[in-house]
C-alpha positions, 0 to 999 in steps of 0.5 A: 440489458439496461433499466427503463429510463425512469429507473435508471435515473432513480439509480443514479440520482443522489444517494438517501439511504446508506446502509454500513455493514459489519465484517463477516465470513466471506471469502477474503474473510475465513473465520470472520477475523476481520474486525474492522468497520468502514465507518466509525460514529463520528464519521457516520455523523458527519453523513447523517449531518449532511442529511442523509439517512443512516443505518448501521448494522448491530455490532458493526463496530464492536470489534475496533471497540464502537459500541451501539449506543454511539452510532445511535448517539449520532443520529444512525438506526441500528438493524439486523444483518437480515435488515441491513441490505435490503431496500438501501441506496448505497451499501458501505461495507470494509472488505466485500461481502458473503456471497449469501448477502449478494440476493438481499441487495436491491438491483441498481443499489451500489456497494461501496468497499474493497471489491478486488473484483478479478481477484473473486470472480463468482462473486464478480458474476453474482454481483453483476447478475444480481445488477449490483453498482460496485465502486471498490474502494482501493481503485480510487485515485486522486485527481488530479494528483497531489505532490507536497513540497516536501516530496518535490524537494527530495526529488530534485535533491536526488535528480541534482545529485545523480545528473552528473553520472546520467549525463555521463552514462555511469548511473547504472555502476554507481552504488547509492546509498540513504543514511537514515529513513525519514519521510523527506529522505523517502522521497530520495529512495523512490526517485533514486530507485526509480532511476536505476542505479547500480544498486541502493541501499538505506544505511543505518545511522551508526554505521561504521565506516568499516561496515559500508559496503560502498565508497569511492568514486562509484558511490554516492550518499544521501543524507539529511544533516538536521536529523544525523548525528554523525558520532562515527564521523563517516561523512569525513571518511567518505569525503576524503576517499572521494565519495559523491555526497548530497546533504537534503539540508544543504540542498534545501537552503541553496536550492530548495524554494528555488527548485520546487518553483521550477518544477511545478512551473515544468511538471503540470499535475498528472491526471491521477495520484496515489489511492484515495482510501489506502493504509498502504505504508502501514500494510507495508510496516505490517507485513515486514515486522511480521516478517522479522517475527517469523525471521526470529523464529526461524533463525534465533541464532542470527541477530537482526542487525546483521540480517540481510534485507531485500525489499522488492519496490519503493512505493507506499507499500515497499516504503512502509516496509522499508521504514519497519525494517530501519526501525527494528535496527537491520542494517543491510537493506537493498532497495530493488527498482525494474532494472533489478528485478529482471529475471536475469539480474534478480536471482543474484540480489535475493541469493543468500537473503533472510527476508524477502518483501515484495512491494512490486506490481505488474502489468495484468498481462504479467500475472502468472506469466512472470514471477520475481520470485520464483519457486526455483529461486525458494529451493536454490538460492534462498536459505532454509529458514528464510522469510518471504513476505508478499505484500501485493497478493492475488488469487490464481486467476490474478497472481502475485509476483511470487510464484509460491502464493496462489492466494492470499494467506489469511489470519486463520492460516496466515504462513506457509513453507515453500522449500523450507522457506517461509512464505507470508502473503497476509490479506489485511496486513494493517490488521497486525497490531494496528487494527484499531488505528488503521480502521479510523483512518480508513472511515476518515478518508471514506467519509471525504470521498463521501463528502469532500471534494468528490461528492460521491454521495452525488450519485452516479452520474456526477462520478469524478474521473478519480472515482469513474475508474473504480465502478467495476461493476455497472451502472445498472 
C-alpha cells in the first residue's frame, strides 16, 4: 500500500526538520555503552547554516565530551528523548534505535543511521509497519568509485612485478613477501593478495635474513627504499641467492607517471567505490590490538614478536588490522586471499596460529552455510589459549564467516571461549580506545553526505545511485 500522492510528494521533498538522537539501550547497544553522537556541533552548524532546522537531543554528546551548550552555540534546539522523535523529517541517529522509539516516529520520516537491517529483523518488521524510510548508513557507497594515484601506482608496481610468473603460471608457488606496511606498500598487499599467490606475507624491517622463511627463485619482495632502512643488509643477501625484487621508489621513478596515465586511460572508474560513512581500517586496528590484549593474557610466556599472526582478508578492515599487528612488532603475519581460504587449503595456514583475524566477507547465499573458521578447526588444530578476532560479525540469521559467533560480542560481554580458545566479534570496535576520534570522523563524513556532493538533504527523490542502494526500508 502506498501514500496518497500528496503525501507521498511531501515525504520525499527536501528535508526541513532533522532530529540527532542520543546513543541508547538497543539491541546492538546492551547497557547503552555506546557513547558516541552521529553528529558533532560543528557539523550540525554546517546543517543549520544550510537552512535547515536542528534538534539535538539533551546529552547527545556528552559521552565523546560535547556539551549542550555547544549545540545551542550553533544555532540547534535542544529536546527531550520524548520529544526528539517526534513530528521530524529526517532521524540521524549513530547505531539503530530502541525498538521502543520506533511508535514515536512519524510515518514516511526517514532514519538515518547503521541499520544492519538483516541482521535485526523485528526491528526490520517494526520499522517498515510503522512505514518508516530507513537509509543505513554503512551501504552507502561512493559513486563513482575514487582511486588515488597513490593507490594506482602500488597496484601497477605489484602487477609489473608478479607478470612474469602469471604469464608463466608460476604465480601460485611463489612466496611474496612486503618488508614494511605503510600505506603506498598497502596498496601492494591488497593486489598481491588478490591475485593468488603461493603465499604472502608482510615482513618486519629488521628482519634478519636468517628469520625469512622465504628466498630463492620462488620468492619475491616488495619493498619501498624512501622509507627502509636496510642495517641487516637483507636486500644484498636475497639478491645474491636470486630472489625476485621490486623497489616501489624505483618503480615510481622509471615508471610511476607513465603507469597511472595508462591505467586511468584503461580502467574507467567502476560504478561504486569503497563506503561513504566507514571507520573500517580503524576497526580493523581496534579489533587486532584487542586481540594481541587477549593473546598476552592468554599465553604471558610467548613474546609477540615470535607470535604467529593470520589475518583472513585485505580490505580496509583485514588492513587496519594488518597495520596494528605491524605496529605492535609480530614479525610473522600471513596475509589470506580466496585461494587460501578454501575450505581445503585453509586448515593448514590458521593450524598452530596465536591470532586468528577475520576481515573476510561472503556471498549472503554463504552465510551459515560456509565457515572459514570452523568450530572443528577451534578444538583440533588452534591452540589452547589462542585468539580468534571477527571482524566482520553477524547474528543467526546472517552469520559470520567464523562458526563459533552467533552474534556479535558486545562491550558488556565482549569475549567468549570456544574450545579453549578465545573468540572476540566486538560490535563498535573503533569504540577501543578511539571512541572519541572515530565519532569525529564519522559526524564529518555524515555532514558531506548530508551536503556534499550527494545532497541527501534533497530528499528522496533526488537519491544518487550510491545512496539509492542504501534505503532498505521504503520509500513510503
Amino acid at each position: 500500500m502506498s501514500l496518497p500522492p500528496e503525501s507521498q510528494s511531501k515525504s520525499h521533498s527536501s528535508y526541513r526538520t532533522i532530529a540527532l538522537a542520543k546513543e541508547n539501550e538497543s539491541p546492538e547497544n546492551p547497557g547503552a555503552l555506546e557513547k558516541r553522537v552521529a553528529l558533532c556541533p560543528e557539523d550540525v552548524g554546517k546543517l543549520v547554516a544550510a537552512g535547515l532546522d536542528c534538534y539535538v537531543e539533551q546529552g547527545a554528546g556528552e559521552g565523546i565530551g560535547f556539551s549542550d551548550g555547544e549545540y545551542q552555540q550553533q544555532g540547534a534546539t535542544l529536546q527531550t528523548g520524548e520529544q526528539i522523535y517526534r513530528d521530524k523529517d529526517m532521524i540521524i541517529k549513530f547505531k539503530g534505535p530502541s525498538l521502543e522509539a520506533i511508535p514515536q516516529m512519524r510515518s514516511g520520516c526517514t532514519l538515518f543511521c547503521m541499520a544492519h537491517f538483516h541482521s535485526y529483523p523485528e526491528r526490520a518488521r517494526l520499522l517498515a509497519e510503522q512505514r518508516i524510510n530507513v537509509l543505513a548508513m554503512e551501504e552507502i557507497l561512493e559513486n563513482p568509485k575514487h582511486q588515488g594515484d597513490e593507490e594506482i601506482l602500488a597496484r601497477t608496481a605489484m602487477n609489473a612485478a608478479i607478470s612474469p610468473f602469471v604469464e608463466s603460471g608460476q604465480l601460485g608457488q611463489m612466496d611474496i613477501r612486503v618488508i614494511q606496511w605503510t600505506p603506498l606498500l598497502a596498496g601492494t598487499i591488497r593486489r598481491g593478495s588478490n591475485r593468488n599467490p603461493g603465499s604472502l606475507k608482510l615482513v618486519q624491517p629488521n628482519c634478519r635474513f636468517e628469520e625469512l622463511d622465504a628466498s630463492g627463485p620462488n620468492s619475491l619482495y616488495i619493498y619501498d627504499s624512501r622509507t627502509l632502512d636496510d642495517a641487516t643488509e637483507v636486500l644484498d643477501k636475497l639478491r645474491a641467492c636470486g630472489t625476485h625484487l621490486q623497489d616501489l621508489a624505483e618503480f615510481e621513478r622509471n615508471h610511476g607517471a607513465q603507469a597511472i596515465a595508462d591505467y586511468r586511460d584503461s580502467h574507467p572508474p567502476l560504478e561504486f567505490g569503497m563506503r561513504r560513512i566507514q571507520c573500517l581500517h580503524e576497526t580493523g586496528m581496534a579489533g587486532a590490538r584487542y586481540g594481541l590484549k587477549l593473546l598476552r593474557d592468554n599465553k604471558p610466556e610467548l613474546e609477540l614478536k615470535d607470535a604467529k599472526a593470520v589475518v583472513l582478508g585485505y580490505g580496509n578492515v583485514g588492513q587496519g588490522a594488518i597495520h596494528e599487528i605491524y605496529d605492535q612488532g609480530v614479525t610473522d603475519i600471513a596475509i589470506l586471499g580466496r585461494e587460501h581460504t578454501r575450505k581445503d587449503n585453509i586448515e593448514a595456514w590458521i593450524a598452530g596460529a596465536d591470532l586468528i583475524v577475520n576481515g573476510a566477507e561472503q556471498a549472503p547465499e554463504l552465510r551459515g552455510v560456509n565457515y572459514l573458521v570452523s568450530n572443528d578447526h577451534l578444538q583440533r588444530v588452534v591452540p589452547d589459549g589462542s585468539v580468534v578476532i571477527d571482524l566482520i560479525g553477524g547474528s543467526e540469521t546472517n552469520r559470520s564467516p567464523v562458526e563459533a559467533v552467533l552474534a556479535c560480542t558486545f562491550l558488556t560481554d565482549p569475549h567468549f571461549e570456544q574450545h579453549g580458545v578465545t573468540v572476540s566479534s566486538l560490535w563498535g570496535w573503533p569504540m577501543m580506545g578511539m571512541m572519541r576520534e572515530s565519532a569525529l570522523r564519522y559526524s564529518g563524513q555524515i555532514a558531506d553526505v548530508l551536503l556534499g556532493q550527494e545532497r541527501l538533504v534533497d530528499g528522496l527523490d533526488k537519491l544518487t545511485p550510491g545512496v539509492e542502494r542504501a534505503l532498505v526500508c521504503g520509500k513510503f
